[in-house]
mmCIF file of the C-alpha atoms, coordinates in Angstrom:
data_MODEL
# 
_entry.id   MODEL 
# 
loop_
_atom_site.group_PDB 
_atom_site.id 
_atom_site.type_symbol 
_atom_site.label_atom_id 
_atom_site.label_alt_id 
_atom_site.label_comp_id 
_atom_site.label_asym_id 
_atom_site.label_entity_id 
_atom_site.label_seq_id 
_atom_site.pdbx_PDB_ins_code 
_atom_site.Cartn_x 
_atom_site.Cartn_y 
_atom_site.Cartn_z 
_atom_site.occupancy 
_atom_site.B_iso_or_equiv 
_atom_site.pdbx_formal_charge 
_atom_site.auth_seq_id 
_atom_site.auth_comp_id 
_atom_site.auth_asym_id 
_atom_site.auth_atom_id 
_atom_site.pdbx_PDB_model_num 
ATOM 1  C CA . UNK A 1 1  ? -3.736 -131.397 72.701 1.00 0.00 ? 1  UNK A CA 1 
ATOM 2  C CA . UNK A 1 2  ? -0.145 -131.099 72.137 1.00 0.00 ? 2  UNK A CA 1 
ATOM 3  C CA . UNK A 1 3  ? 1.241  -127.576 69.988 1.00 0.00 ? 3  UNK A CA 1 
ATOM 4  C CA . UNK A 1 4  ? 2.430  -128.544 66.644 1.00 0.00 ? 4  UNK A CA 1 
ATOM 5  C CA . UNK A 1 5  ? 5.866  -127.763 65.993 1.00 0.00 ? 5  UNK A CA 1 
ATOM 6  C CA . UNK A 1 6  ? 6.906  -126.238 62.623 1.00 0.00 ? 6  UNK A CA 1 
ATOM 7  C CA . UNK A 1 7  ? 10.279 -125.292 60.768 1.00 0.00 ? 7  UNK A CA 1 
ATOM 8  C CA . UNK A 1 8  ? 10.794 -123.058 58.123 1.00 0.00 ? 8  UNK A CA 1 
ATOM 9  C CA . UNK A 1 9  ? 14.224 -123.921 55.654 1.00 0.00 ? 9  UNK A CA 1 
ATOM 10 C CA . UNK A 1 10 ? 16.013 -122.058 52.990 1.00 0.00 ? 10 UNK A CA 1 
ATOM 11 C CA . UNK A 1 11 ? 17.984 -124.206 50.426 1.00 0.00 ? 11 UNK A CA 1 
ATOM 12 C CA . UNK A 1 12 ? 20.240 -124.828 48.972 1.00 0.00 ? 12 UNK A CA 1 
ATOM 13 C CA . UNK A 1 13 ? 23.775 -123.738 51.469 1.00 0.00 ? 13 UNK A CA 1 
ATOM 14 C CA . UNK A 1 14 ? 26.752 -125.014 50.622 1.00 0.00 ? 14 UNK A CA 1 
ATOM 15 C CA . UNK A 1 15 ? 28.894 -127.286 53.098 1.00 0.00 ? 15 UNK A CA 1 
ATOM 16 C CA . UNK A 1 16 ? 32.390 -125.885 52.764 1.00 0.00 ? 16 UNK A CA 1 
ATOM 17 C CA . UNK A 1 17 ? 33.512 -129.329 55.021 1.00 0.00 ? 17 UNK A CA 1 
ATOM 18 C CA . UNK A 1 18 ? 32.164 -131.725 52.469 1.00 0.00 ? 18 UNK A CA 1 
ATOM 19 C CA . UNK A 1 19 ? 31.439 -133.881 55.448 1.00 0.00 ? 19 UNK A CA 1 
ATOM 20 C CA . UNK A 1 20 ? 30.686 -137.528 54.307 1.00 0.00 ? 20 UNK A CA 1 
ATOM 21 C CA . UNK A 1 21 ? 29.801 -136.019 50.697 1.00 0.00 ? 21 UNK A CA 1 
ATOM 22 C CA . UNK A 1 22 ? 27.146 -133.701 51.109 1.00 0.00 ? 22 UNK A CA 1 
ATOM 23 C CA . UNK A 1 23 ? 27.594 -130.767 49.211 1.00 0.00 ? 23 UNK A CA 1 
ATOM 24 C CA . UNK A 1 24 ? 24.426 -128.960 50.249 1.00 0.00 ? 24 UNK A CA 1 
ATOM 25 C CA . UNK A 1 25 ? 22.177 -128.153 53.240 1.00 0.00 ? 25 UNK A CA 1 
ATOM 26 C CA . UNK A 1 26 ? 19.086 -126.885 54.332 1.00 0.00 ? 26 UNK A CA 1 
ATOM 27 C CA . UNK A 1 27 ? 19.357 -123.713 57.158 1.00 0.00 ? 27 UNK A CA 1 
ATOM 28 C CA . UNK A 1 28 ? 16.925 -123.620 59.978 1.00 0.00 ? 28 UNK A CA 1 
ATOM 29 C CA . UNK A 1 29 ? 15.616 -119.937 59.472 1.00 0.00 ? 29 UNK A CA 1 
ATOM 30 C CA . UNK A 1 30 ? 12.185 -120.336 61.984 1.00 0.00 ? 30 UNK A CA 1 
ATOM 31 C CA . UNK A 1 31 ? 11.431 -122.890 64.637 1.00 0.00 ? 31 UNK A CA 1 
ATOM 32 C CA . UNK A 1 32 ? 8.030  -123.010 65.951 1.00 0.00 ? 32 UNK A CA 1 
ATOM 33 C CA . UNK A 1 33 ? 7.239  -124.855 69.779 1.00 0.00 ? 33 UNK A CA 1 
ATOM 34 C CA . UNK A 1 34 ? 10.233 -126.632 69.485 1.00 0.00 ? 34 UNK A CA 1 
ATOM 35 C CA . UNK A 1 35 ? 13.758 -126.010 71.060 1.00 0.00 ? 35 UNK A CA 1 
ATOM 36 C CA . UNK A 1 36 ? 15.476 -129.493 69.356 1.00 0.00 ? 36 UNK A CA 1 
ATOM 37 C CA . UNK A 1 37 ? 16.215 -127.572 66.438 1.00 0.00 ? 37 UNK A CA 1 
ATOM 38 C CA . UNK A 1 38 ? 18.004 -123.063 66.040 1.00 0.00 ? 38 UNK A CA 1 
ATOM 39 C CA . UNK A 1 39 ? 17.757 -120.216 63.644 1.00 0.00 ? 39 UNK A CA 1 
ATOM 40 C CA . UNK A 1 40 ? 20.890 -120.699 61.390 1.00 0.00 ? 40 UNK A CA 1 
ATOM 41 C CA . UNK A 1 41 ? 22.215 -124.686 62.308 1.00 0.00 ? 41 UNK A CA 1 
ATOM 42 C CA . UNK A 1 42 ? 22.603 -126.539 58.915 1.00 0.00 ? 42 UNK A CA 1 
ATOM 43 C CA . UNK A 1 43 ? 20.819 -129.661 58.664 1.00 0.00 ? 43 UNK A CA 1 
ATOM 44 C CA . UNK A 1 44 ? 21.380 -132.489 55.539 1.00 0.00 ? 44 UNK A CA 1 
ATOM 45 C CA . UNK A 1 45 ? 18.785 -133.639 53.746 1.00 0.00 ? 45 UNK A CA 1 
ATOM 46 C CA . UNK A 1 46 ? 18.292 -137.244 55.858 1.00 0.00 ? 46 UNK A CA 1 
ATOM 47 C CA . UNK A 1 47 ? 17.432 -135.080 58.266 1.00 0.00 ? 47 UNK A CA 1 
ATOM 48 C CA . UNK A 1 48 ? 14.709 -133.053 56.602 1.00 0.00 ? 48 UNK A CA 1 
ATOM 49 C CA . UNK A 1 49 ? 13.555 -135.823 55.369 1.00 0.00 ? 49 UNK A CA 1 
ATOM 50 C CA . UNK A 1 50 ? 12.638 -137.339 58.611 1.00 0.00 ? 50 UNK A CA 1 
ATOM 51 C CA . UNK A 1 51 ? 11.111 -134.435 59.733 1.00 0.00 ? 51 UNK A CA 1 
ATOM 52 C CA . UNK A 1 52 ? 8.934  -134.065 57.129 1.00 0.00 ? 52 UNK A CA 1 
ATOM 53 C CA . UNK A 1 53 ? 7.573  -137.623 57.661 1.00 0.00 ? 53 UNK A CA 1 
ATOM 54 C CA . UNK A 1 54 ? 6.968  -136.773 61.035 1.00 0.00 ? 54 UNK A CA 1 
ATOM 55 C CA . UNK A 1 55 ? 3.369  -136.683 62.129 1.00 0.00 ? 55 UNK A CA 1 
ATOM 56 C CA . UNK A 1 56 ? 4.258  -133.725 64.325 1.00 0.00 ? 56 UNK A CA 1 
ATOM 57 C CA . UNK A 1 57 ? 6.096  -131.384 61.962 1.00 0.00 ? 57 UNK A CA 1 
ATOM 58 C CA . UNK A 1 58 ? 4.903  -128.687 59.213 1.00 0.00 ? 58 UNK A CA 1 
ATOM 59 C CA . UNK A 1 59 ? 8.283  -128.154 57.567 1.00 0.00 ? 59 UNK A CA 1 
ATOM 60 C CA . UNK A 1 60 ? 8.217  -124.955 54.603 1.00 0.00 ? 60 UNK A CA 1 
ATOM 61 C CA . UNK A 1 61 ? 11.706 -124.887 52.589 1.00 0.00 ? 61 UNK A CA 1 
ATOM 62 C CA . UNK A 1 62 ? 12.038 -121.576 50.736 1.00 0.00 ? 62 UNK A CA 1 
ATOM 63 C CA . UNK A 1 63 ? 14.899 -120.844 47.699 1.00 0.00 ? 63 UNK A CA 1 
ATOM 64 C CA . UNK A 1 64 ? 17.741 -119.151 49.311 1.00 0.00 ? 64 UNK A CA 1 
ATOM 65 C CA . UNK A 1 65 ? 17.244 -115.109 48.891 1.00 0.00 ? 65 UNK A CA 1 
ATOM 66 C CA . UNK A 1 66 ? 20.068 -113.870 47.244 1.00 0.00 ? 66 UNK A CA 1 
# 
């Protein structure tokens, strides 16, 4: 049986590059069995959301500690 991989996200970050108009982020804080993803890379939400649809992923997003 294969390991299941799992990510843990803290929202929201701000994107200081405004790249194609998103304004806010999710940041990779823990990666589980998995080296696609590293502590601290930004992701946008399209991404997220695909990982969270994917059979193969347990994705947590926590509030951004301040």
């Amino acid at each position: 049986m294969a390991k299941r991989m799992s990510m843990t996200l803290s929202y929201p970050h701000e994107n200081a590059s405004e790249l194609a108009g998103v304004n806010q982020l999710y940041r990779v804080e823990r990666v589980k069995n998995s080296t696609g993803y590293k502590p601290l890379e930004l992701l946008p939400k399209s991404v997220v959301d695909d990982l969270c649809r994917h059979s193969g992923w347990d994705v947590s997003i926590e509030p951004v500690k301040q």
